[in-house]
C-alpha positions as CSV (number, residue, x, y, z in Angstrom):
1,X,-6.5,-3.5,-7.9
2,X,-5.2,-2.7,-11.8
3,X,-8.5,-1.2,-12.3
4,X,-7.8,1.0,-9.2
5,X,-4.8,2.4,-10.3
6,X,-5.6,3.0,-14.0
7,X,-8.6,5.2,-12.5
8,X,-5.8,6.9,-10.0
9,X,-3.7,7.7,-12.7
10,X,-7.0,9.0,-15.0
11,X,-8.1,11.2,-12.2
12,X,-4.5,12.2,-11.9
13,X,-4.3,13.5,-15.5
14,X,-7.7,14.8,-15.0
15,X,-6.0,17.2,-12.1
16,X,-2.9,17.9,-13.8
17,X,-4.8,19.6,-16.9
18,X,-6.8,21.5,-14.5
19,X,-3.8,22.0,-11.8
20,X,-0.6,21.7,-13.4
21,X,1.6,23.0,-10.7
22,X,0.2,21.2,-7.9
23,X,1.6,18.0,-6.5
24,X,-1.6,15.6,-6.1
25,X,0.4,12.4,-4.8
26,X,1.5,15.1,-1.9
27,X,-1.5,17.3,-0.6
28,X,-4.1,16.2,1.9
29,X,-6.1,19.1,2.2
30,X,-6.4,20.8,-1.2
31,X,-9.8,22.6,-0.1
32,X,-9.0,23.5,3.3
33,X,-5.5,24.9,2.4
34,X,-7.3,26.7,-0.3
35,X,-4.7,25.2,-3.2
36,X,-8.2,24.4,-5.2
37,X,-10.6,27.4,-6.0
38,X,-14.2,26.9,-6.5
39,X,-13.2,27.2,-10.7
40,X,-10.5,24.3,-10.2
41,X,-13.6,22.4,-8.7
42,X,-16.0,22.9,-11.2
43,X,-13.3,21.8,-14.0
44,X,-12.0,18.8,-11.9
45,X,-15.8,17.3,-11.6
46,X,-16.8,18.2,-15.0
47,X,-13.6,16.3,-16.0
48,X,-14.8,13.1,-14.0
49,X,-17.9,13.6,-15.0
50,X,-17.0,13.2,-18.8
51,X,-14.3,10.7,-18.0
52,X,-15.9,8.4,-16.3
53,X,-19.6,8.9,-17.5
54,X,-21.1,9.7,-13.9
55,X,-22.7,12.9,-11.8
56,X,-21.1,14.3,-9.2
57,X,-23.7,16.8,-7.9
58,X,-24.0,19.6,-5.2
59,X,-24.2,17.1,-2.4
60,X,-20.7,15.3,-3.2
61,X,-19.1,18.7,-3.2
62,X,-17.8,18.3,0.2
63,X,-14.2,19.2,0.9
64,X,-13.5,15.7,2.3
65,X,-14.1,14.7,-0.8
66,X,-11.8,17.2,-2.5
67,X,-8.4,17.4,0.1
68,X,-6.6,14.6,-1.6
69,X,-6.0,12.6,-4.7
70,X,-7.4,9.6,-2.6
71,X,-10.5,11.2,-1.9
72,X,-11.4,12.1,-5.3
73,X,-10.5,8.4,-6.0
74,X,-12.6,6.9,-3.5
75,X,-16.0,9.3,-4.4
76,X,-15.2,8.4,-8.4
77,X,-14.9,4.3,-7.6
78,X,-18.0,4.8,-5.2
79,X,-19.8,6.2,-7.9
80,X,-19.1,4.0,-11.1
């Protein structure tokens, strides 16, 4: 479970550089509310990508995947 949260709060950070104004912890549906643009994708996976030394790739880039902070979590920890 500690490992969980210290990749939570990575991913977190990873958002907030890319999305400062946006509350993660609150929003379910960042794609289908349109509060991420396809730019704010591409830097969000190329941050996980480098953080967490895996590739996300076209197939992945499903907005389930993308609506909310626990999403992102759960496609990073699935992926490691």
């Amino acid at each position: 479970e500690r490992k969980e949260i210290k990749v939570e709060k990575k991913i977190l950070q990873i958002l907030q550089e890319v999305r400062h104004d946006v509350e993660f912890e609150k929003e379910t549906k960042l794609i289908d509310d349109g509060i991420l643009d396809s730019f704010d994708i591409i830097s969000i996976v190329s941050g996980l990508n480098e953080e967490f030394e895996i590739e996300i790739t076209a197939d992945e880039l499903e907005p389930e995947n993308f609506n909310a902070l626990s999403a992102i979590v759960s496609l990073v920890e699935s992926m490691r």
